[in-house]
C-alpha positions as CSV (number, residue, x, y, z in Angstrom):
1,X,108.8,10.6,-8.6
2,X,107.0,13.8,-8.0
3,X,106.4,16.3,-10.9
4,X,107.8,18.8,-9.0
5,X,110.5,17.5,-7.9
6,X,111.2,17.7,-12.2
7,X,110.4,21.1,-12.4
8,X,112.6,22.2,-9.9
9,X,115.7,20.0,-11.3
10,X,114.7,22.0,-14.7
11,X,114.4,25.4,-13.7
12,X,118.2,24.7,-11.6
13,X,119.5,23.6,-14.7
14,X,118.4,26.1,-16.8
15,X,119.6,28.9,-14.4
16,X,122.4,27.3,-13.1
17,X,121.9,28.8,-9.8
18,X,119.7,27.5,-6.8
19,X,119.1,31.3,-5.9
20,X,118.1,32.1,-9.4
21,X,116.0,29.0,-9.6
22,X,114.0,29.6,-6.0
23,X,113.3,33.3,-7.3
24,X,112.1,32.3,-10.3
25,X,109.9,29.4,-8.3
26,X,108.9,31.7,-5.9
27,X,110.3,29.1,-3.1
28,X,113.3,29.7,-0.6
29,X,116.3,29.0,-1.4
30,X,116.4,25.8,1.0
31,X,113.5,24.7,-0.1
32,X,114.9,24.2,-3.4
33,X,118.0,22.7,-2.1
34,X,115.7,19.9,-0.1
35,X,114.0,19.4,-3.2
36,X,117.0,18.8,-5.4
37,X,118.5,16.6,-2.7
38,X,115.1,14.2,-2.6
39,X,115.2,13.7,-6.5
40,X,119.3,12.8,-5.9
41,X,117.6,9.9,-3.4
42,X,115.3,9.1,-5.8
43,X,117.5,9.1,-9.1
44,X,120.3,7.4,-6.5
45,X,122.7,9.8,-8.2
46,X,124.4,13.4,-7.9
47,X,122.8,15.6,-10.4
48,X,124.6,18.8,-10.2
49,X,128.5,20.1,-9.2
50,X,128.2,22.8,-6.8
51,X,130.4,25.1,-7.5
52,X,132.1,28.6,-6.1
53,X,129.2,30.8,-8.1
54,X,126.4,28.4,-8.9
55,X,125.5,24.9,-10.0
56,X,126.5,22.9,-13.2
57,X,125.2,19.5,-14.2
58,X,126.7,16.8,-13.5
59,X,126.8,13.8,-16.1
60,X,123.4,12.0,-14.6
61,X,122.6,14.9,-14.4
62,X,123.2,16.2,-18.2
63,X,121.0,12.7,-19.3
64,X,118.2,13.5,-16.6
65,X,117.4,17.0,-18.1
66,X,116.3,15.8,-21.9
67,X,114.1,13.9,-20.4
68,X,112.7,15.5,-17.4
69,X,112.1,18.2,-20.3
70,X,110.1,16.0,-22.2
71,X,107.8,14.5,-19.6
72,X,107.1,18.1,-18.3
73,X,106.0,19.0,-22.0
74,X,103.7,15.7,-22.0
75,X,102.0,17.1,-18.9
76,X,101.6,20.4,-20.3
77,X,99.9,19.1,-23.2
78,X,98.0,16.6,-21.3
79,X,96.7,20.1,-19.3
80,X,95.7,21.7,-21.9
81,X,94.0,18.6,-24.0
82,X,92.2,18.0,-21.5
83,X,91.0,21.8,-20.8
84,X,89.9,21.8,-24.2
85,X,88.2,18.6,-23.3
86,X,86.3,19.8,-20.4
87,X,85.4,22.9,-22.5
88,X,84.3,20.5,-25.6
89,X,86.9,22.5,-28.2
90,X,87.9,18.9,-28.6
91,X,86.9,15.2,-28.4
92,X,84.2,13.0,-29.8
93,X,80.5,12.7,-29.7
94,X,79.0,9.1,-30.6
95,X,75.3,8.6,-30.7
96,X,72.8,6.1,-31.6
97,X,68.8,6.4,-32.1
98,X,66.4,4.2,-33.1
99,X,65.0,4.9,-36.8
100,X,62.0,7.6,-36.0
101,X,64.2,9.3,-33.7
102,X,66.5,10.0,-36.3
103,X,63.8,11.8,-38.3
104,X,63.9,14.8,-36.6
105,X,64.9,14.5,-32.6
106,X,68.2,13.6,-32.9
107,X,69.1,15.7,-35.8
108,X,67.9,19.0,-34.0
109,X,70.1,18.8,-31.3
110,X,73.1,17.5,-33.3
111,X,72.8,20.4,-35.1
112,X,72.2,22.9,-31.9
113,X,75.3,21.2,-30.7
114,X,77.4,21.3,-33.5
115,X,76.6,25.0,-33.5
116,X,78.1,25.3,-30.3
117,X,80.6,22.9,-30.4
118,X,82.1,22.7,-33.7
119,X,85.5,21.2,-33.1
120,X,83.7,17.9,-31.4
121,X,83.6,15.0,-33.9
122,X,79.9,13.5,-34.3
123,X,79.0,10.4,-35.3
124,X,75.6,8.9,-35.3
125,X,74.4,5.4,-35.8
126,X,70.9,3.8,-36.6
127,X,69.6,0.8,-34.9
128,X,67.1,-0.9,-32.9
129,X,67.1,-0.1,-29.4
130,X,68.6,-3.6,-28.4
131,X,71.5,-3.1,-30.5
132,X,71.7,0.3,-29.2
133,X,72.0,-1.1,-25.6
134,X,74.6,-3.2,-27.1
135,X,76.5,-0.4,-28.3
136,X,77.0,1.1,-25.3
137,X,77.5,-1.7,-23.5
138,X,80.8,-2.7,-25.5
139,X,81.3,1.8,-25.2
140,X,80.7,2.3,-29.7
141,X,78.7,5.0,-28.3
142,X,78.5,7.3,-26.0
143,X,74.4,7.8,-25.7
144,X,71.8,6.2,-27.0
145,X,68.2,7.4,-27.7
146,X,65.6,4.1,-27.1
147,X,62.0,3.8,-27.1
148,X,60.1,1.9,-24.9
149,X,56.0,0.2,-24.8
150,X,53.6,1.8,-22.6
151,X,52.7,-1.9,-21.8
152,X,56.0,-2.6,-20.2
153,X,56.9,0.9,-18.5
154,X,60.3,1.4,-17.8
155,X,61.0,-2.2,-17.5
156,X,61.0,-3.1,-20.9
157,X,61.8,-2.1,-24.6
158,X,59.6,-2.6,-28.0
159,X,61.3,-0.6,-30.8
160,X,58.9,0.4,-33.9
161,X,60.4,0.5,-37.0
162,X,60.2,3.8,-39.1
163,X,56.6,2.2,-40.2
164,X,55.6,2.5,-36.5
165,X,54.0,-1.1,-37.3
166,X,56.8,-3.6,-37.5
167,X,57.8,-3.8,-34.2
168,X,61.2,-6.0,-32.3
169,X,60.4,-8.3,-30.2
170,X,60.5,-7.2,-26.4
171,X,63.4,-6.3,-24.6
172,X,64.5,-6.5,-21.2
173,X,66.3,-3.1,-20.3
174,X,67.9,-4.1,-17.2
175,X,68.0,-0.2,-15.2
176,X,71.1,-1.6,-13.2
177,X,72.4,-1.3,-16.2
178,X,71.4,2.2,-17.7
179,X,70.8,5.5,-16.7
180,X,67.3,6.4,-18.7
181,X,67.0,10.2,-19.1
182,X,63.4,10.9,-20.2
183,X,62.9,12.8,-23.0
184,X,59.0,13.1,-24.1
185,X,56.2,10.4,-24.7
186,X,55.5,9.8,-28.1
187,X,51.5,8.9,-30.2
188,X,51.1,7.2,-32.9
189,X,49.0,8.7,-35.6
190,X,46.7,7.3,-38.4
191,X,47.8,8.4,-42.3
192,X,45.0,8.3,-44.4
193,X,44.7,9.9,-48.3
194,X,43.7,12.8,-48.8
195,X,40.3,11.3,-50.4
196,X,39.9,9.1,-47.5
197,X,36.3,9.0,-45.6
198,X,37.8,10.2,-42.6
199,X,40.4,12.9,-43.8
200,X,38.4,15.5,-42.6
201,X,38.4,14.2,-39.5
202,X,40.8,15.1,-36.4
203,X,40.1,12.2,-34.1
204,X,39.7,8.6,-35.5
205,X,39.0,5.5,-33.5
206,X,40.5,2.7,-34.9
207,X,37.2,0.3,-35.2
208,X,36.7,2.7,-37.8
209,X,39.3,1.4,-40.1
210,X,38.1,-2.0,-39.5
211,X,37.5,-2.5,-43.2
212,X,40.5,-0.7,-44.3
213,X,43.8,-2.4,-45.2
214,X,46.8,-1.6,-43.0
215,X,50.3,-0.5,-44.8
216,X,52.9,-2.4,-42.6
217,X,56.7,-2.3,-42.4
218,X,56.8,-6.3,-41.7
219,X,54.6,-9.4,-42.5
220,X,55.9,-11.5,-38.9
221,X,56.2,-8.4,-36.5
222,X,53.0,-7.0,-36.7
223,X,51.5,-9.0,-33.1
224,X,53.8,-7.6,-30.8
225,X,52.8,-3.9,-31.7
226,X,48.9,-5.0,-32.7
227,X,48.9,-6.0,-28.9
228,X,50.4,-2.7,-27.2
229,X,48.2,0.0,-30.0
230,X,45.1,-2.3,-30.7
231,X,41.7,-2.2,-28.9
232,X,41.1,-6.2,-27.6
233,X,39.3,-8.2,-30.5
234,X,40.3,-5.8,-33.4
235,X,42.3,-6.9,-36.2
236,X,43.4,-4.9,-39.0
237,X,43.2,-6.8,-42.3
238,X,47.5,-6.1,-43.6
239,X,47.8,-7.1,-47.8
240,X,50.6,-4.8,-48.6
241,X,54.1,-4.6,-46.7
242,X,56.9,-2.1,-47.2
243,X,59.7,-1.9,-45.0
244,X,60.7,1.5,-46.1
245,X,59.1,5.1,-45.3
246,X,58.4,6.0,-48.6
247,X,56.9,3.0,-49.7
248,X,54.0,2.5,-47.4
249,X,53.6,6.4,-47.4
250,X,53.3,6.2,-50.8
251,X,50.5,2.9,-50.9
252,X,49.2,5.5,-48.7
253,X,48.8,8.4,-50.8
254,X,47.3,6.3,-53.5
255,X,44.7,4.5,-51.3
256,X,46.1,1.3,-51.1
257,X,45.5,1.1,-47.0
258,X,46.3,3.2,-44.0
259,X,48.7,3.1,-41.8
260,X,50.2,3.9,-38.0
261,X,52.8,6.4,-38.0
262,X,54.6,7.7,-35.2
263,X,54.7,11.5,-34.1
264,X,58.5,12.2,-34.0
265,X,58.4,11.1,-38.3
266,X,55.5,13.7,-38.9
267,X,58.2,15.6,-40.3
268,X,58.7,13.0,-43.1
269,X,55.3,12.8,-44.1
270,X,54.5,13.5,-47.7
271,X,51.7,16.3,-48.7
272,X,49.4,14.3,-50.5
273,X,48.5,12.2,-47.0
274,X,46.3,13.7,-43.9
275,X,47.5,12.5,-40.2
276,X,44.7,11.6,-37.9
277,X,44.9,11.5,-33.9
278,X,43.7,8.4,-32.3
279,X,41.0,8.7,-30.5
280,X,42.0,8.5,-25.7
281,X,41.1,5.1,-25.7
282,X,43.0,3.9,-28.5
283,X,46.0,6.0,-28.0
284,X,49.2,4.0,-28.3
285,X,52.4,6.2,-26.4
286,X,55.7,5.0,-26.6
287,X,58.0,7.0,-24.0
288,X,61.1,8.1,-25.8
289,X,64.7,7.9,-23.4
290,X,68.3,8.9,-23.7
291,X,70.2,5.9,-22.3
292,X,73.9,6.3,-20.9
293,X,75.6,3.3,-19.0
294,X,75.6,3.3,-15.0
295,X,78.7,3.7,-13.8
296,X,80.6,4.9,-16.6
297,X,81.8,8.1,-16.4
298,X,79.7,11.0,-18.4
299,X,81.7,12.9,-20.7
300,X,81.3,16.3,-20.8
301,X,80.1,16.2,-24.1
302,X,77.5,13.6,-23.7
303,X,76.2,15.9,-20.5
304,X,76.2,19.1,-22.6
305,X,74.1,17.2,-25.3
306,X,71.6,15.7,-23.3
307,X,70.6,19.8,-22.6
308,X,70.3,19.9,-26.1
309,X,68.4,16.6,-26.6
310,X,65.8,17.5,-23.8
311,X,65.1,21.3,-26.1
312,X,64.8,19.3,-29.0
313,X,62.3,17.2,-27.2
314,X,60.2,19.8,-26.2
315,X,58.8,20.6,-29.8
316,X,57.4,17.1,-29.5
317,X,56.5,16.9,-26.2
C-alpha cells in the first residue's frame, strides 16, 4: 500500500469532499478519484458514500482513518528523527582508543565535537586494539582509534600499553575487514629525572642507557616491543614493573630507572621528569589509525568526527 494513496484517503475524509481534497493536494480532481478507487482495490472495500454534495465515510472506511492517521504520524516522525539524525541534533557516538590515545587525542576531538554537537550521546571505551577490533566487529562501537608496529606496516597490530613498554602480542588486522583512516605517526620518547646524566640532553641514543634500569608496565611483554624499539644486541636491564602511569613515572622521578614513553601521553607527564628524543636510528614510530568496519554503513556522526579526529591529530603530527 502506497503512502500516498493514505494521504489522499485522509485529506478526503477530513474534507469530505474530493474537490476540496484535490485543491487542498494540489492534484485534479480525477486524480484523486483514481487514487481513492486503487486504495478501495487494495483495502477490497468501499471506503466512502458518495453522496449529492460530497463524500461521507463509509464503515471500512470510519476504521481505516484511525489508523491511516496513525501510520502517517509515524512517518512524519520517522522524517523528522531522521533529519535530526543526518544533522547530528540526535543519535549516538561510540568510540574506543587504545590507552595513550585516550590521553589526549581522543579527548580533543570529543570535546570539539561535543561543542558542536551537543545533543549526540558519547560514549568512549578503553581497550587494546584487538579488543577494539572486536568491538566493532560485534558493532559496541562505532570507531575505533588502533595503533599499529612500524615492523608490521599496515598489516599488523602491536598495542603499547600506557607505559609504551608492555606491549600485546601481535595482531593480524585483516584490511578486508576495516577501513584504516590514518591519523599521525607516533615516537616514543625517553623519561629521565631531572638529575639524570643525560637531562640536559635533547637527543639520546639508547646504548646510552645501557647501564640504566628500565621502568616497565609488564614483566612477560617486554620482547615483543624490545624487538620493534631496540637497536639488535641491546638489552635494557628491567628490575621494577608498574602497570600504571603514575607509578613508573614516579620510579622515574625518583631515579629508580628510565623509561619509554610514547608522544600522544606527553601530556600526562609529571614536572619533575625531562623527555628525551631518540636519536634517527633508534627511533621507534607507531602509526596511529581510526578504524571503522568495511561495508557497514558510516553514520553521519562517525564521518563528522573523524574531521575532528584528524585536527586533533595534527597537534601531534
Amino acid at each position: 500500500m502506497e503512502t500516498q494513496l493514505l494521504e489522499v484517503f485522509r485529506a478526503v475524509a477530513r474534507h469530505g469532499s474530493i474537490t476540496a481534497a484535490a485543491r487542498q493536494l494540489r492534484f485534479t480532481q480525477s486524480a484523486v478519484s483514481r487514487q481513492i478507487a486503487a486504495l478501495e482495490a487494495d483495502i477490497g472495500a468501499r471506503l466512502f458514500d458518495r453522496l449529492p454534495r460530497g463524500v461521507t465515510l463509509s464503515e471500512e472506511g470510519r476504521l481505516l482513518l484511525p489508523h491511516a492517521e496513525a501510520l502517517l504520524d509515524r512517518l512524519v516522525a520517522v522524517r523528522r528523527d531522521l533529519d535530526e539524525l543526518r544533522g547530528l541534533g540526535s543519535g549516538r557516538l561510540r568510540v574506543g582508543a587504545f590507552p595513550t590515545a585516550v590521553a589526549a587525542l581522543v579527548p580533543r576531538a570529543l570535546a570539539s565535537f561535543r561543542a558542536a554537537y551537543p545533543q549526540v550521546a558519547l560514549s568512549l571505551v578503553e581497550g587494546m586494539t584487538p579488543s577494539l577490533l572486536d568491538r566493532l566487529t560485534a558493532g559496541e562501537a562505532d570507531i575505533a582509534v588502533v595503533s599499529m608496529s612500524p615492523a608490521t606496516q599496515t598489516d599488523t597490530a602491536r598495542e603499547a600499553d600506557a607505559a609504551a613498554v608492555s606491549t600485546s602480542p601481535t595482531t593480524q588486522i585483516d584490511t578486508s575487514r576495516f577501513h584504516l583512516h590514518h591519523l599521525v605517526d607516533e615516537r616514543l620518547l625517553v623519561a629521565v629525572s631531572r638529575d639524570h646524566r643525560l637531562a640536559r640532553r635533547r637527543t639520546v641514543r639508547l646504548v646510552e642507557l645501557a647501564d640504566d634500569p628500565f621502568i616497565v608496565g609488564s614483566a612477560t611483554d617486554e620482547e615483543n616491543l624490545l624487538r620493534a624499539s631496540l637497536p639488535s644486541g641491546f638489552q635494557p636491564r628491567v628490575d621494577i614493573v608498574a602497570a600504571e602511569w603514575t607509578g613508573k613515572l614516579g620510579c622515574v622521578a625518583v631515579g629508580l630507572g628510565v623509561a619509554l614513553v610514547p608522544a600522544l601521553a606527553v601530556r600526562g607527564a609529571p614536572a619533575d621528569i625531562t623527555l628525551l628524543s631518540l636519536h634517527p636510528d633508534d627511533e621507534s614510530i607507531r602509526r596511529i589509525f581510526a578504524a571503522t568496519v568495511v561495508g557497514r554503513s558510516r553514520p553521519p556522526a562517525v564521518s563528522r568526527f573523524l574531521t575532528y579526529l584528524h585536527e586533533a591529530a595534527g597537534a601531534f603530527g
